[in-house]
Backbone as numpy.savetxt, mean C-alpha at the origin, in Angstrom:
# Nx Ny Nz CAx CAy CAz Cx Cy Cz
10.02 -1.32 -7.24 9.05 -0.28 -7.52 8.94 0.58 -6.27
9.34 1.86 -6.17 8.84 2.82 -4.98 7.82 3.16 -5.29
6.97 3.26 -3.87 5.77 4.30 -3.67 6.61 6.09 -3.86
5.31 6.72 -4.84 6.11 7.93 -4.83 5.43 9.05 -4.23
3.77 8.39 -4.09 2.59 9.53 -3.51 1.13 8.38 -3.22
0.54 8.72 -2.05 -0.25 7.80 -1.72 -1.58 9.35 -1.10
-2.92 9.08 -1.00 -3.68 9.36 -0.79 -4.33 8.55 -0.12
-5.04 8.48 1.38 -5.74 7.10 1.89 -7.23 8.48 2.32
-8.61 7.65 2.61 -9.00 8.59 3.17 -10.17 7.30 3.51
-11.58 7.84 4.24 -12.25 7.29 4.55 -12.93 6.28 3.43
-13.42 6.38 1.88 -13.73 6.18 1.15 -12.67 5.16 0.43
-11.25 5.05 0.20 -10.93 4.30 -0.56 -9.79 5.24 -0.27
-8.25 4.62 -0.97 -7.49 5.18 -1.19 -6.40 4.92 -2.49
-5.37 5.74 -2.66 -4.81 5.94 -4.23 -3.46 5.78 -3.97
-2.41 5.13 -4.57 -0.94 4.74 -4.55 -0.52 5.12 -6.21
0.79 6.23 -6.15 1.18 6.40 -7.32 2.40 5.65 -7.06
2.32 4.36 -7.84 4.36 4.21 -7.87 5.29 4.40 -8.95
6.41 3.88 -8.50 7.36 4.30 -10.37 6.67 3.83 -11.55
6.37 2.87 -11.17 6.07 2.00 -12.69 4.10 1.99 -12.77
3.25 2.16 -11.32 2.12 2.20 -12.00 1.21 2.70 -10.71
-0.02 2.70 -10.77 -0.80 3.30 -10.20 -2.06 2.22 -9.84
-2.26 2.51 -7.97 -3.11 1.02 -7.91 -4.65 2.38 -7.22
-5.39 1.88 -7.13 -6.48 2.27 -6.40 -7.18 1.19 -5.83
-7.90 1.30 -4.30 -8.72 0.57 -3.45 -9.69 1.49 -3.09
-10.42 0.34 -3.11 -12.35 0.69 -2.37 -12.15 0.06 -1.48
-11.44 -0.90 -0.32 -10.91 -2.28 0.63 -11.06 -0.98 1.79
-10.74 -1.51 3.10 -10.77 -0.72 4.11 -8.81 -0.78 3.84
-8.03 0.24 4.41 -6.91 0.17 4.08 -6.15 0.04 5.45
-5.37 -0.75 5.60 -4.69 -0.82 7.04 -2.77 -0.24 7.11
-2.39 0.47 7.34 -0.58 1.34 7.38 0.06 0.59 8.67
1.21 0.13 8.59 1.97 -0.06 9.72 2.79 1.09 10.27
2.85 1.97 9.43 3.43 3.24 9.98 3.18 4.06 9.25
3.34 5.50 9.78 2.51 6.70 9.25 2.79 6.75 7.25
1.99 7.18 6.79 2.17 7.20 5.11 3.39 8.24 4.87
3.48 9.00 5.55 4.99 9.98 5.74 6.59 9.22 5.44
6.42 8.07 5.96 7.58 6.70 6.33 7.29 5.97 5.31
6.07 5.47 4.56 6.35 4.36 3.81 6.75 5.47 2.43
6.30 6.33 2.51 7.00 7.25 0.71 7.83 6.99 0.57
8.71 6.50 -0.80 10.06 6.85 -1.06 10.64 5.21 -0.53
9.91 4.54 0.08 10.28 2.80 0.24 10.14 2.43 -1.04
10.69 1.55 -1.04 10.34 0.15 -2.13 9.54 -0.99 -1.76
8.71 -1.49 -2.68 7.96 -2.93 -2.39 9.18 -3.84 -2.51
8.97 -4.79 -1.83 9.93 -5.87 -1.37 9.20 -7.41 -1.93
7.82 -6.94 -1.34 7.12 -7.83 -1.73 5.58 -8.53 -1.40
4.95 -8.87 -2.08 3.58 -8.69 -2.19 2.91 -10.64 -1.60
2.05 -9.83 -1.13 0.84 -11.00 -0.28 -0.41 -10.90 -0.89
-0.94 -12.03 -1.05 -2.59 -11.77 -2.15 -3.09 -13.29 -1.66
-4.13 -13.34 -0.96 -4.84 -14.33 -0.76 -6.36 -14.24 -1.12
-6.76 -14.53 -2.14 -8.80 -14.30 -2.91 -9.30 -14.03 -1.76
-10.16 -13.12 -1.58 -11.65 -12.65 -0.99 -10.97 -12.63 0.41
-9.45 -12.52 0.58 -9.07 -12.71 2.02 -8.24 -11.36 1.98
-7.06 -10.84 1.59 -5.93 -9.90 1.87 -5.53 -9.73 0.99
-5.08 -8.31 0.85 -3.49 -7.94 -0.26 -2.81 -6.94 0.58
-1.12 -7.20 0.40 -0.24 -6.61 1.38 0.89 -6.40 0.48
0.91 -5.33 0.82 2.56 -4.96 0.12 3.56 -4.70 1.23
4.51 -5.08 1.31 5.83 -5.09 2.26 6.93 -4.19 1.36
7.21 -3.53 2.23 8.33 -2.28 1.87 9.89 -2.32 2.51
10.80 -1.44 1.71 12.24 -1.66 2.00 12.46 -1.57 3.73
11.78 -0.80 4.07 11.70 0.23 5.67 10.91 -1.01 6.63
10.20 -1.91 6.36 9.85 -3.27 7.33 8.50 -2.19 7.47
7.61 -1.84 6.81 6.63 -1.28 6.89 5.81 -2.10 5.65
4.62 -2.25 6.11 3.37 -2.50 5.06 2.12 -1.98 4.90
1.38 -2.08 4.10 -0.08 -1.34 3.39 -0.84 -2.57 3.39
-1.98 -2.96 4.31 -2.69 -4.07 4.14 -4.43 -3.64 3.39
-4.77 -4.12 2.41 -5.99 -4.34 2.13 -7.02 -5.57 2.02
-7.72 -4.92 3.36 -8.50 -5.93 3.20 -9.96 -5.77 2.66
-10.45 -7.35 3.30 -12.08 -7.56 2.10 -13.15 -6.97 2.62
């Protein structure tokens, strides 16, 4: 699944990918600028309850949300 358009802002932020569309109210954490992760692929996903969710991308870049 690529990210194809992402929106982050103080309030929450918005991820359009190929196949679907996620939204967060979480504080949102980028390993590198949102410019670099566009156009990656998820590789693969981290989810621990009331603790983290992380998506890992083709480029060794990730999107962390936390609680």
């Amino acid at each position: 699944m690529k990210l194809l358009d992402a929106e982050v802002s103080a309030d929450g932020a918005g991820f359009q990918f190929s196949d679907c569309a996620l939204v967060a109210f979480n504080p949102v954490s980028l390993s590198k600028q949102l410019s670099e992760i566009i156009n990656s692929e998820v590789c693969a996903v981290s989810f621990q309850e009331n603790q983290h969710f992380e998506l890992k991308f083709s480029n060794d870049s990730t999107i962390s949300f936390g609680a």
